[in-house]
C-alpha positions as CSV (number, residue, x, y, z in Angstrom):
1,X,0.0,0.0,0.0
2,X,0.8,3.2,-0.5
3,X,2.2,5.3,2.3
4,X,4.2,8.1,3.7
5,X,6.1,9.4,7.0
6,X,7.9,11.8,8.8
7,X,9.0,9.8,11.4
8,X,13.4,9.0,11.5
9,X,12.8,5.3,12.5
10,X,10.2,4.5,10.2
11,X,12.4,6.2,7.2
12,X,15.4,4.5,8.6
13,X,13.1,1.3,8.6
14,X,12.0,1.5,5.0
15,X,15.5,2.9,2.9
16,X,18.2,2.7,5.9
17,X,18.8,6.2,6.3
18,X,16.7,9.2,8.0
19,X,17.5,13.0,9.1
20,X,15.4,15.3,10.8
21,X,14.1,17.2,7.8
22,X,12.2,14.6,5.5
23,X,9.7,12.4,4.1
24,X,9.4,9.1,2.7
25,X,7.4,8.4,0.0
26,X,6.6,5.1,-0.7
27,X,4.5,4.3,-4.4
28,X,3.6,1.4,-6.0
29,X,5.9,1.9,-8.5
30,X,9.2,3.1,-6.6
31,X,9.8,5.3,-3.4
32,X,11.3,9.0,-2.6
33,X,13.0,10.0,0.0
34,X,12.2,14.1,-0.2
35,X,14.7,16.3,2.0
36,X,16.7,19.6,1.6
37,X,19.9,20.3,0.4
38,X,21.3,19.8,4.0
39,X,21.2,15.7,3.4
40,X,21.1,15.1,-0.5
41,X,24.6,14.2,-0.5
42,X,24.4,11.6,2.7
43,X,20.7,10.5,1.6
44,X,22.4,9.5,-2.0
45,X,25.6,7.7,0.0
46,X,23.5,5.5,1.5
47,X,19.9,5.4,0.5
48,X,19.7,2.2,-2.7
49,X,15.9,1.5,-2.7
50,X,14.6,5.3,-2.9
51,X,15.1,7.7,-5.0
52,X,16.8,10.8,-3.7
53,X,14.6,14.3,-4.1
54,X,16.0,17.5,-2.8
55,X,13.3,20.0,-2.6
56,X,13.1,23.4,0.0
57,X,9.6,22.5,-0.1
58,X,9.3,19.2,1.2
59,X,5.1,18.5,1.2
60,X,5.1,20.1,-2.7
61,X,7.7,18.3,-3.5
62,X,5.8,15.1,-2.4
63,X,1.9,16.2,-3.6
64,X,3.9,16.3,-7.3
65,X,5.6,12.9,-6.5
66,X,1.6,11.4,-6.0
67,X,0.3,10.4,-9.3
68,X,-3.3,11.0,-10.4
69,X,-4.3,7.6,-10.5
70,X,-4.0,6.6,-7.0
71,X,-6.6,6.2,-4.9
72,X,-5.8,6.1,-1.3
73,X,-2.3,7.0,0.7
74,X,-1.6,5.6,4.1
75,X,-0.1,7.6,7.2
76,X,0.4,7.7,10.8
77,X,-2.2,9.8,12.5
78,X,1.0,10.7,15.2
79,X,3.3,11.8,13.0
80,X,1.1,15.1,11.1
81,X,0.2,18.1,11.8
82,X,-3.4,19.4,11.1
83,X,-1.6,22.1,9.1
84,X,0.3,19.4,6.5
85,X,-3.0,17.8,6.2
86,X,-5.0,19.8,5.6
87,X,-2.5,21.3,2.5
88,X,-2.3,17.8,1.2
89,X,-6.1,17.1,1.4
90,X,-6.5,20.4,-0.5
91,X,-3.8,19.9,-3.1
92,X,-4.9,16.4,-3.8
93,X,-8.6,16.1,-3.4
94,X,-9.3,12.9,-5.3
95,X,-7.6,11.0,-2.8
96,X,-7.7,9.2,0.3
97,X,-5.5,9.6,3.1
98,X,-5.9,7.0,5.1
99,X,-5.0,7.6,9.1
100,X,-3.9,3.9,10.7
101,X,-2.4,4.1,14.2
102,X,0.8,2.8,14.8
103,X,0.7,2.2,11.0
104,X,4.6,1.6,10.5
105,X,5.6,0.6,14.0
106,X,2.9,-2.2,13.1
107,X,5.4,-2.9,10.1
108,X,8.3,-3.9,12.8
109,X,6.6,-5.6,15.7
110,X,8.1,-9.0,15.1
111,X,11.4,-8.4,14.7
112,X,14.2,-10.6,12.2
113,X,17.2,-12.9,14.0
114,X,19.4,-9.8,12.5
115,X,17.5,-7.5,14.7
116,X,17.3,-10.0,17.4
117,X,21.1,-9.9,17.6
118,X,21.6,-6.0,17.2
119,X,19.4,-5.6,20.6
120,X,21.0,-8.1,22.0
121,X,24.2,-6.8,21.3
122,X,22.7,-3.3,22.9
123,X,21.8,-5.0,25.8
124,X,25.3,-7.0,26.2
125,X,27.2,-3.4,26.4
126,X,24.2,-1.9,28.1
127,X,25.2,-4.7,30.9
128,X,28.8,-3.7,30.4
129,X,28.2,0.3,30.8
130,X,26.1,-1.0,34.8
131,X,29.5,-3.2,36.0
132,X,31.5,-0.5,34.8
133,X,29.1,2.6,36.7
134,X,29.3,0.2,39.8
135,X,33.3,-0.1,39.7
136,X,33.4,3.6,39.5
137,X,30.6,4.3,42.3
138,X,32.8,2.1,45.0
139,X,35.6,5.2,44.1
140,X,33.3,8.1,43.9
141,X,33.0,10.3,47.5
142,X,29.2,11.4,47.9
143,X,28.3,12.1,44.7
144,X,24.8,13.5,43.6
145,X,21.5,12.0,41.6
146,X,22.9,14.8,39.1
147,X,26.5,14.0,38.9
148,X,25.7,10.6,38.7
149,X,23.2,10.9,35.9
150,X,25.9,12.9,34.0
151,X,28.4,10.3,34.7
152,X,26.5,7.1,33.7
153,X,26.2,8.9,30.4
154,X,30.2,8.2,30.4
155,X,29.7,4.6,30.5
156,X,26.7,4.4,28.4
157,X,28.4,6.3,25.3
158,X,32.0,4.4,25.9
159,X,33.5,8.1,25.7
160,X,30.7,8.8,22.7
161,X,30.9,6.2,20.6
162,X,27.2,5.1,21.0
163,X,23.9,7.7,21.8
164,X,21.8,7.0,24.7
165,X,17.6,5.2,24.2
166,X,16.7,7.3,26.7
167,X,17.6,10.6,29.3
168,X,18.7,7.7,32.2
169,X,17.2,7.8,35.4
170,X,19.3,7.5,38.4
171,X,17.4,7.5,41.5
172,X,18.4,7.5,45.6
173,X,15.8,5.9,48.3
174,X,12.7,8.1,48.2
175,X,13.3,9.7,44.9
176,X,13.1,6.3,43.4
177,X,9.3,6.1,44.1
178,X,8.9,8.4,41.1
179,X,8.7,5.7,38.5
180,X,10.4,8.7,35.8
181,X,12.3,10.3,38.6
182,X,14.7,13.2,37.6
183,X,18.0,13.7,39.3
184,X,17.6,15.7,42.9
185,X,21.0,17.1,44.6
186,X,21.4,14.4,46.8
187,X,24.0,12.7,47.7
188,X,24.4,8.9,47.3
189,X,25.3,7.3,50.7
190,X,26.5,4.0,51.6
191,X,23.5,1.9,52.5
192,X,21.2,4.1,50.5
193,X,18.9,2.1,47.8
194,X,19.8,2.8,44.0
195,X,17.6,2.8,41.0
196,X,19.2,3.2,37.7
197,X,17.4,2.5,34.6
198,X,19.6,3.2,31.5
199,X,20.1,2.3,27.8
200,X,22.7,2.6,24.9
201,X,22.0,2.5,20.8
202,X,23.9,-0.3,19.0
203,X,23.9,0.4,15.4
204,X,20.2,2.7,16.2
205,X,18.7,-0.3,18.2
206,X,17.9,0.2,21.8
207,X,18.8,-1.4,24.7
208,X,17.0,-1.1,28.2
209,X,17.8,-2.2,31.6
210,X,16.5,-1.1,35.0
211,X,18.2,-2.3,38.8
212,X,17.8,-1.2,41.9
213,X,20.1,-2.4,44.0
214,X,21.8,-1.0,47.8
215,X,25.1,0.9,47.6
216,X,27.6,-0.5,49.8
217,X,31.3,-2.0,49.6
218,X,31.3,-4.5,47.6
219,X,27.9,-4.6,45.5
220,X,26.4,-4.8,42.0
221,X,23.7,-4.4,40.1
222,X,22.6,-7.8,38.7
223,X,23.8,-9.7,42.3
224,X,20.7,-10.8,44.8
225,X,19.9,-7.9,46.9
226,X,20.1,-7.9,50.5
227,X,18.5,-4.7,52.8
228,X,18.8,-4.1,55.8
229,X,14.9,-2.2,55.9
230,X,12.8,-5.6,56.1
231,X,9.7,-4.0,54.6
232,X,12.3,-2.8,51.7
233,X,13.5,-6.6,51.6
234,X,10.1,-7.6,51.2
235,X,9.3,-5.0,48.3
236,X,12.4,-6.1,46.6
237,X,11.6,-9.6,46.8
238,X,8.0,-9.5,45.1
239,X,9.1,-7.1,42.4
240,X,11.8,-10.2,41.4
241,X,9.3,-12.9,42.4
242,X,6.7,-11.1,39.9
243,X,9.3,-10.4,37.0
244,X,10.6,-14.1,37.1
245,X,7.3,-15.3,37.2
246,X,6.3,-13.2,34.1
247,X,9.1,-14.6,32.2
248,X,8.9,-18.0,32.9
249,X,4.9,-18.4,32.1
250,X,4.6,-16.6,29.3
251,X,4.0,-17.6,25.7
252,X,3.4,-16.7,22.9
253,X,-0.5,-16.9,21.8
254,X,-1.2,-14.8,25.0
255,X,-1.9,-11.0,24.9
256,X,-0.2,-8.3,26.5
257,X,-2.8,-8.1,29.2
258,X,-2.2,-12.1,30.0
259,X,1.1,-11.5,30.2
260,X,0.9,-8.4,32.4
261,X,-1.6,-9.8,34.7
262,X,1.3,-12.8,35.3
263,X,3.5,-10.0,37.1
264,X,0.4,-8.0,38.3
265,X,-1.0,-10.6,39.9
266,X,1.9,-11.5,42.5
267,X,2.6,-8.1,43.4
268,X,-1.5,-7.9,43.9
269,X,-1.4,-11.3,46.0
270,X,1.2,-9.1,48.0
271,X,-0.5,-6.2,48.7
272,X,1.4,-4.0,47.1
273,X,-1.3,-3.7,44.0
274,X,-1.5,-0.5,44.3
275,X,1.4,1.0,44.1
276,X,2.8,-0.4,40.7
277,X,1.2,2.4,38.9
278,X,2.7,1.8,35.2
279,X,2.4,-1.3,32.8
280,X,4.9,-4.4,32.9
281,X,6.7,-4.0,29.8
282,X,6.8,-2.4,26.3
283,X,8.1,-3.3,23.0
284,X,11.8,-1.9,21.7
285,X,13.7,-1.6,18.5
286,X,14.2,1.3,16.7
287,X,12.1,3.3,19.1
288,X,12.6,3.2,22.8
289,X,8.3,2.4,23.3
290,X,7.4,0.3,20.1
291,X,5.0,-2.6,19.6
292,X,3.5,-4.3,21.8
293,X,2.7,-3.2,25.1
294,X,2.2,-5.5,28.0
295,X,-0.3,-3.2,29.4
296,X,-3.5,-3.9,30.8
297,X,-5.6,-2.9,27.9
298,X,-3.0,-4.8,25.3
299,X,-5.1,-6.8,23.4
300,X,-2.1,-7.7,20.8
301,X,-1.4,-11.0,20.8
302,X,2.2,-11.9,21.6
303,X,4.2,-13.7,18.2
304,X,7.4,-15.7,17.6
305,X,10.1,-13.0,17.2
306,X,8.3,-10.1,19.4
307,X,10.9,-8.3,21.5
308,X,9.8,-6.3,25.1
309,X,10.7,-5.6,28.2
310,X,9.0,-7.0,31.1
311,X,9.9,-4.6,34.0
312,X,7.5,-4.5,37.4
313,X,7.8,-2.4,40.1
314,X,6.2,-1.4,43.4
315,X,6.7,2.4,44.7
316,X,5.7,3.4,48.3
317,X,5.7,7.6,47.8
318,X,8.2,9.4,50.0
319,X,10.3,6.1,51.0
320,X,11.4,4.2,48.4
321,X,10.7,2.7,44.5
322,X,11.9,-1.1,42.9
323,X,12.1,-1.6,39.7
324,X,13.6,-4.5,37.7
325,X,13.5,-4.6,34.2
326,X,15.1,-6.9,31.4
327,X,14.2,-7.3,27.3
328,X,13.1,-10.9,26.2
329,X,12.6,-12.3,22.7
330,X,9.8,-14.9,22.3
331,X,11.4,-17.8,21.0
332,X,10.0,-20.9,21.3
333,X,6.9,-20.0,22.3
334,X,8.8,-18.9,25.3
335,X,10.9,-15.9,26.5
336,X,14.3,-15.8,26.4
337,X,15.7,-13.2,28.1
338,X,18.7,-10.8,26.1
């Protein structure tokens, strides 16, 4: 079908190559990838399944791209203004432009054993970036949610070599009940629980990992947590109970609300419903939050080849947050974990 977008990873998707000034045009009969001057000469370097169109008027430059005889052109809803359409529905008003939601994040939900391996490979030096943050936190003297969120960038990068999924969230004791918490001036003090959810680009795919885990000689991120707060303890403990328990049950043929009602229902059981306020896991690839969500209204139903996080939590406001969160693929009907 005929379609078009504005969106980097759905151009990137489609011809292997995106900037922020663009829009790919996709025909029966061949595609166009419309920018400005600014990114002709990269477009043409690495764009092989598009033709290249430089144009200072990018939607003109498309409307004369769309030939008479086609009847309907597909978008995303998400990705245009009111003002673009309505200029297109007025320059071309024999035809049909068709909103779908999600229409080209629906095109990458099951993801190839090459894309497999690139977010596995994210999440390998994502992994890498954590041991390497926890080395340098056993040398660091008191240092603050907002040094440390600068400095985990450090690791995350190696030195700038990759970009970052996300802003990361480093979180101390009761700033970690904010699920999105943003860095406070505190200091980070031996003892103190620490939630750090961070993520690197390999080759544009995402990585994604979340710990929480309590700062003190000799720890890291992805050993079994010990607290000394028993109430903590006991937090900590159905958080991991409920993401194991999500990962081990469930298959493919469920739907994302099966799924998230696996982790939901032992931090329900506990008591604790209530306070895990956000949904147990979202799809990644290209985009941070892709296809599917394992949310309680997900009615998608979960394929060989689907990657997402599963990721529960349980936040008591003003004392403390855990969160633990790792990417599976569904392989096998089952989940292995990246």
């Amino acid at each position: 079908m005929a379609h078009f977008t504005t969106d980097e990873n759905a151009q990137y998707f489609a011809c292997g190559y995106s900037c922020d000034h663009a829009i790919f045009l996709e025909l029966e009969d061949g595609a166009f990838f419309i920018t400005d001057a600014r990114y002709t000469l990269e477009a043409r370097t690495n764009i092989q399944n598009a033709e290249v169109v430089e144009a200072s008027d990018l939607w003109q430059a498309m409307i004369e791209k769309v030939p008479n005889t086609l009847k309907e052109l597909y978008f995303d809803p998400a990705q245009l203004s009111v003002q673009a359409y309505g200029r297109l529905q007025s320059a071309l008003p024999d035809l049909k432009l068709v909103g779908r939601a999600d229409y080209h994040r629906k095109q990458r939900i099951v993801k190839t054993p090459e894309q497999v391996a690139l977010l596995k490979k994210a999440q390998e030096l994502n992994k890498g970036a954590f041991d390497a943050f926890a080395k340098y936190l056993h040398t660091a003297h008191a240092p603050s949610e907002h040094f440390l969120q600068f400095k985990v960038k450090e690791f995350l990068t190696h030195s700038g070599e990759f970009s970052l999924s996300f802003e990361p969230i480093v979180a101390v004791n009761a700033n970690a009940a904010k699920p999105h918490a943003l860095p406070s001036k505190d200091p980070l003090a031996e003892g103190d629980l620490l939630l750090v959810d961070v993520g690197l680009k390999y080759e544009r795919y995402c990585a994604d990992c979340t710990r929480t885990a309590q700062f003190r000689e000799g720890f890291g991120f992805f050993k079994k947590q010990s607290f000394k707060d028993k109430e903590l303890q006991k937090i900590y403990d159905v958080v991991r109970k409920a993401q194991e328990f999500a990962i081990k049950n469930l298959r493919a043929g469920m739907t994302g609300k099966e799924i998230d009602s696996l982790a939901r229902g032992v931090i329900d059981k506990a008591g604790y419903g209530a306070y895990f306020a956000h949904s147990t896991g979202h799809g990644i690839g290209l985009d941070i939050h892709e296809l599917p969500f394992i949310s309680q209204r997900s009615e998608t139903i979960i394929e060989e080849g689907m990657v997402f996080s599963i990721e529960p939590g349980i936040y008591l406001p003003g004392k403390y947050g855990v969160r633990i969160e790792d990417l599976v693929v569904v392989q096998g009907s089952r989940a292995v974990v990246l």
